[in-house]
N, C-alpha and C positions, 0 to 999 in steps of 0.2 A: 497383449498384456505381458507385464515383464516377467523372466522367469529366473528361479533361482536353483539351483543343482539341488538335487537330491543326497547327496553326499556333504556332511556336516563337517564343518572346519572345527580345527583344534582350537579349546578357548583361547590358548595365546595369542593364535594368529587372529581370529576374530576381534580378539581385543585392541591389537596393535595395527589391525587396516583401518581399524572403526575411531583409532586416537588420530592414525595419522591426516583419513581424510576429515573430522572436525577440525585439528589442527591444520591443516590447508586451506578449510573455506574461513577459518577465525581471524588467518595471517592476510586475507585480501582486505585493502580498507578501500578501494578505490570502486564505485560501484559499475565502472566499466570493463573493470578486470573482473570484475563479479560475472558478470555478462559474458563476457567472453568464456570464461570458463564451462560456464552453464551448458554455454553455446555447445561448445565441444567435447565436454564433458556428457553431456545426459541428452539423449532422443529429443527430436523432437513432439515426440506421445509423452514422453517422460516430463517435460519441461511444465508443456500444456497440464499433465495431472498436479503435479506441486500447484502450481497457479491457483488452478480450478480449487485445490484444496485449501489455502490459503485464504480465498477469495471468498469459499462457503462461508468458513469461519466468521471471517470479517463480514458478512453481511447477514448472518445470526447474531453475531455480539449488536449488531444495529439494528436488530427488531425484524428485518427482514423476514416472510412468510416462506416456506416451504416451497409451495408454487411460483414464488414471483423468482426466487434462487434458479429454482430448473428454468424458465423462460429465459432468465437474463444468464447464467452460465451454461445454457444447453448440459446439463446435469439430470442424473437419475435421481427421483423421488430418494432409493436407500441411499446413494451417495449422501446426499444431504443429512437425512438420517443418520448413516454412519458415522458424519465427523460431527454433527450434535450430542449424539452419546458418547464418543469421543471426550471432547471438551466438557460436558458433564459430569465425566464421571473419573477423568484420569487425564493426560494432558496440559501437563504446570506450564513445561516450556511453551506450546501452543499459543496456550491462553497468554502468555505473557509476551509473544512474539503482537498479536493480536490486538492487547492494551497499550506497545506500543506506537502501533500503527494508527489506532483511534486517538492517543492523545497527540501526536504528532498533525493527524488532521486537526483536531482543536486549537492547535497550537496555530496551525497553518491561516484556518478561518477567526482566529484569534486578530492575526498581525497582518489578514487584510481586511479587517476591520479598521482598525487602526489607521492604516495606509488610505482606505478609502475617507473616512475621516480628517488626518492631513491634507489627503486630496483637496479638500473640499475648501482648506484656508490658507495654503501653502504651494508656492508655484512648483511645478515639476524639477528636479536638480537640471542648472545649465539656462533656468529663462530668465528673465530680465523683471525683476520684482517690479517696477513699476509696469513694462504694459501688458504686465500678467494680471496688474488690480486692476488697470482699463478694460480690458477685454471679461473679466469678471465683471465689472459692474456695470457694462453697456448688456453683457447677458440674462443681470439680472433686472434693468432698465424694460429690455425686451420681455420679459415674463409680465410685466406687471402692465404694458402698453396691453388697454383691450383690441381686441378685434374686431 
């Protein structure tokens, strides 16, 4: 577990470690420099716990049960708990880190709908529109011949 000195820093300095590392993780926009950092910046216990915490979250805002959370992130019953009351009761940015990640999937299964959709009337970018309706309607030719 991580540990923190028992000796308390002066608000200033506190205040001005804690601006400068936000302001250091705000200024990466590239999610491989994100990564890298991470990398070398935070443990690898450390990394795993952000995730794991992240992760609770996000599979509580989806209805997710208690029990099925600890199976699928080998997590402690209170862990779970903990960032439940968490997000309950105190927790804006969380929660807001959280609503973007769910609408971003919606967004995601959104536009492969769509695409599956296309799919289905429209040849893949790069084939040849005519023996891409051959090959479509010899397929659907085949569906309809009985057995």
């Amino acid at each position: 577990m991580a540990q923190v000195s028992k000796y308390p820093l002066a608000k200033i300095v506190y205040d001005r470690i804690f601006e400068i590392l936000f302001g250091t993780i705000a200024d990466i926009k590239n999610p491989k420099e994100v990564e890298e950092f991470f990398n070398d910046f935070l443990s690898p216990t450390e990394r795993i716990m952000l995730a794991k915490r992240l992760a609770i979250g996000v599979l509580l805002a989806k209805g997710y049960r208690y029990e099925a959370i600890r199976e699928i992130l080998r997590v402690s019953q209170t862990t779970v708990a903990d960032v439940s009351l968490f997000l309950k009761y105190a927790g804006k940015g969380y929660k807001r880190v959280i609503e973007k990640i769910l609408a971003a999937e919606k967004q995601e299964e959104f536009w492969q709908k769509i695409n599956d959709l296309i799919g289905d009337h429209l040849p893949p970018p790069g084939i040849d529109w005519s023996y891409w309706r051959k090959e479509r309607e010899a397929k659907k030719r085949a569906r309809r011949k009985p057995f």
